[in-house]
C-alpha positions as CSV (number, residue, x, y, z in Angstrom):
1,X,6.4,26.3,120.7
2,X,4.8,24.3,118.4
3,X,2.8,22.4,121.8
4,X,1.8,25.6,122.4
5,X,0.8,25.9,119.0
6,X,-1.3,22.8,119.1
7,X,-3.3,23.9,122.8
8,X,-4.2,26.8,121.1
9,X,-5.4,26.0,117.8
10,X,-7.7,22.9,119.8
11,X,-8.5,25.9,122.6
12,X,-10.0,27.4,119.0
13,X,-11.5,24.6,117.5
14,X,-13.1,23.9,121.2
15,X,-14.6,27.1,121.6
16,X,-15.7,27.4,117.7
17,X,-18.0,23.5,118.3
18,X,-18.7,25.3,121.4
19,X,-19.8,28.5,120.0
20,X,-21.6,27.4,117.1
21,X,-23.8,24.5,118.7
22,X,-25.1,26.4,121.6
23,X,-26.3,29.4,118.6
24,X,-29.7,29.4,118.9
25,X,-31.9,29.0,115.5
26,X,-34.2,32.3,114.7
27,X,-37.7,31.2,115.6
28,X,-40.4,30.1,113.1
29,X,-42.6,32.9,112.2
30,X,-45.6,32.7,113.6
31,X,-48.6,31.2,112.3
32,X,-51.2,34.2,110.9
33,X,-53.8,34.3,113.5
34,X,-57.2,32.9,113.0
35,X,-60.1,35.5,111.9
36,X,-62.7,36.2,114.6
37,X,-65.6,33.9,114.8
38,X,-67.9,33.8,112.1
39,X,-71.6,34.4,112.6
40,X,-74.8,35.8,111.8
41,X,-77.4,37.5,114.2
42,X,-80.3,39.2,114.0
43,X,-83.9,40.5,115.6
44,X,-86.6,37.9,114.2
45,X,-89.3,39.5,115.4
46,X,-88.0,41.2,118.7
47,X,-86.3,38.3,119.6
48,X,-82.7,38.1,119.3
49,X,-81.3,35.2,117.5
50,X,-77.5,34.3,117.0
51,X,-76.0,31.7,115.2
52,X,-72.3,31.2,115.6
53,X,-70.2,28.5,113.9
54,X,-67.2,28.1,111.6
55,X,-69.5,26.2,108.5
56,X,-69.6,29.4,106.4
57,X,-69.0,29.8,103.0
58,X,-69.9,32.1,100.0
59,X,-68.7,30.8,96.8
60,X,-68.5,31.8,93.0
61,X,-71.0,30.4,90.8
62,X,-71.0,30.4,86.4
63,X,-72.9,30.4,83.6
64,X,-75.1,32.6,82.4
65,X,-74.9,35.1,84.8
66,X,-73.1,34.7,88.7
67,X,-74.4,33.1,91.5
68,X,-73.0,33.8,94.8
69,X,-74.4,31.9,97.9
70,X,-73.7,32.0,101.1
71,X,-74.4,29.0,103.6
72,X,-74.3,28.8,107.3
73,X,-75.8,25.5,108.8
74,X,-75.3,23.8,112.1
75,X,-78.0,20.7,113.7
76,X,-80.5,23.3,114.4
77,X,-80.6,25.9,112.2
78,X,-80.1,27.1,108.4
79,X,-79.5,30.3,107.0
80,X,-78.4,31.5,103.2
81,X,-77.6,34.8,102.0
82,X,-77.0,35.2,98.7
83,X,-75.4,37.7,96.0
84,X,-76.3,37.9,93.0
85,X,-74.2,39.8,90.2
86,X,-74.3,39.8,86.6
87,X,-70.9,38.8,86.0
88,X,-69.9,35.0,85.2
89,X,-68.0,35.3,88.1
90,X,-67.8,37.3,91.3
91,X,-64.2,38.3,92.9
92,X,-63.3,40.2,96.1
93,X,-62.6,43.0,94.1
94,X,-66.3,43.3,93.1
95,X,-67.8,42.8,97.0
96,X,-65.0,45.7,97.9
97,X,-67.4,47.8,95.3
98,X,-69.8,47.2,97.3
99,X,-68.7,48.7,100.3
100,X,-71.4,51.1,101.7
101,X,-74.0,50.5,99.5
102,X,-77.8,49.7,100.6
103,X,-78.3,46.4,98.2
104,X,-81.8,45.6,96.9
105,X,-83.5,42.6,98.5
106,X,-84.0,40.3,95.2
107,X,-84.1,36.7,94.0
108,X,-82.9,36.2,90.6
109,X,-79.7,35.3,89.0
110,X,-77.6,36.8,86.5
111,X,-80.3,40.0,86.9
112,X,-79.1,43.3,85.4
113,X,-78.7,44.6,88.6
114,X,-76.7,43.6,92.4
115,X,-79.3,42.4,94.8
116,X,-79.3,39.7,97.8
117,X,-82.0,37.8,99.4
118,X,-82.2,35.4,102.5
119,X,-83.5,32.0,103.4
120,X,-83.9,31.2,107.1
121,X,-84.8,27.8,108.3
122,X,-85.2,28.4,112.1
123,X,-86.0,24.8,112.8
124,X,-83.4,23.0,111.3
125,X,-83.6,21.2,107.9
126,X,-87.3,20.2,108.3
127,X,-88.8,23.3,109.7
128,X,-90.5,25.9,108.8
129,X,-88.8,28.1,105.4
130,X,-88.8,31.4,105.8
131,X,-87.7,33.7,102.6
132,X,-87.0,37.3,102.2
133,X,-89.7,37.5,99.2
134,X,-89.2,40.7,96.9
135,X,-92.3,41.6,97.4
136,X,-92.5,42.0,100.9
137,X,-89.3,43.9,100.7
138,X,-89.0,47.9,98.9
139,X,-85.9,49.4,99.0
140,X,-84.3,51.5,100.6
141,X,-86.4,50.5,104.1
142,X,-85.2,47.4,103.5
143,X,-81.8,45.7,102.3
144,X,-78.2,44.3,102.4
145,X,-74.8,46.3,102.9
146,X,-71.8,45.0,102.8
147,X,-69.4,46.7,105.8
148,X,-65.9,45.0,104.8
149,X,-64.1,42.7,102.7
150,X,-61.4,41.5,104.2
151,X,-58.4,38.8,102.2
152,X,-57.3,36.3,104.3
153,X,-55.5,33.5,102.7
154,X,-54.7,31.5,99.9
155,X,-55.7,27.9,100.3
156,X,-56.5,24.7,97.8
157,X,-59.8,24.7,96.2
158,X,-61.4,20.9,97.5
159,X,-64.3,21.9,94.5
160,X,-61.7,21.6,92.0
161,X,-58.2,22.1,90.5
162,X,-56.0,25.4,91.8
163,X,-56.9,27.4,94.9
164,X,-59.2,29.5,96.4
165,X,-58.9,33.1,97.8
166,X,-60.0,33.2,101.3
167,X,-62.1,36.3,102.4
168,X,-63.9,37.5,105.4
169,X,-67.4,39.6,104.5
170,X,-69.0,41.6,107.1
171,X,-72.6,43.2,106.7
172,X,-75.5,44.6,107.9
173,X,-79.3,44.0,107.0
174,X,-83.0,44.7,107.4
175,X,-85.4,42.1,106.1
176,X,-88.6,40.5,106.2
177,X,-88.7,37.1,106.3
178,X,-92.0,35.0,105.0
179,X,-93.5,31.7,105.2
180,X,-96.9,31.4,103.8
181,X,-99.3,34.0,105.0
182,X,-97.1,34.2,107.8
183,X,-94.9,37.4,107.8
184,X,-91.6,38.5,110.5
185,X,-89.3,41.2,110.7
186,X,-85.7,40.5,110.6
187,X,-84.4,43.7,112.1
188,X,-80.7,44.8,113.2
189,X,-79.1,42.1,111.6
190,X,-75.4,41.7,111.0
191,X,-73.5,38.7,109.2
192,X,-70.1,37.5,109.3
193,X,-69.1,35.1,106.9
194,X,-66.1,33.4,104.2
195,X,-66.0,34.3,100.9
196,X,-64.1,32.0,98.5
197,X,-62.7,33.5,95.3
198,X,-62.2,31.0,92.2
199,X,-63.2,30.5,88.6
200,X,-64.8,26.9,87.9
């Protein structure tokens, strides 16, 4: 009896190591999957021009009144949007305000009023500037309008101390772009590009 006793409490302990060991972990949840590629495209003229690439940002400026740019850069090309609000600083709660509105094509910071203008350097770093001047610009024909605001992730800020909220900003816009005497029409445009949210 007490052999007996013994087979089955190792017949246990066997089928327990057995049991245990061959349990299968529950997988690692999977990693949140990448936004879409960032970009900004538009007709320059009648000709279509797109700019892809991941070296996008719009960040939070202070003092005085906010400044809001965004930068998309690569070997060839340049391109800035900015935003300007008058607020010392400019969260994702404030773009989602935006939502469907026609925005003002201006280019001063801290101004009573939301407005956004454009730089575009088509030949790289040492070509030719062209600007989205005020001037050449009356609203409503042309503008900005933001289409989404979209939170992504949390992630340290590399300016500073503390982090950064990461969002995605989609819009829409119709410009005119100058350099010199020389005039084009940005037309059909669209932009897709990272805001960061922070406080410096």
């Amino acid at each position: 009896m007490k052999k007996q006793l013994v087979i089955i409490l190792a017949s246990c302990l066997l089928y327990s190591a057995v049991f245990f060991s061959c349990k299968k972990s529950p997988p690692d949840p999977a990693p949140a999957p990448m936004p879409a590629p960032l970009f900004i495209s538009f007709n320059l003229a009648g000709t279509p021009t797109y700019i892809p690439g991941w070296e996008n940002n719009l960040n939070t400026g202070s003092g005085g009144g906010s400044y809001t740019a965004s930068g998309f850069f690569n070997f060839t090309q340049n391109i800035d949007i900015n935003i300007n609000i008058d607020k010392d600083s400019i969260l994702g709660s404030d773009l989602q305000a935006l939502i469907g509105q026609q925005l003002p094509i201006l280019s001063c910071s801290g101004c009573p009023q939301t407005n956004m203008n454009m730089d575009y350097t088509p030949g790289g770093f040492n070509g030719n500037e062209y600007t989205t001047d005020p001037s050449l610009n009356p609203f409503p024909a042309n503008y900005f309008k933001i289409t989404s605001v979209t939170f992504v992730n949390t992630s340290p800020n590399t300016l500073g101390s503390g982090n950064v909220n990461n969002y995605i900003l989609t819009g829409v816009f119709n410009a005119v772009l100058s350099y010199g005497t020389d005039s084009l029409q940005a037309t059909s445009g669209h932009f897709r590009l990272i805001f960061q949210e922070f406080k410096d």
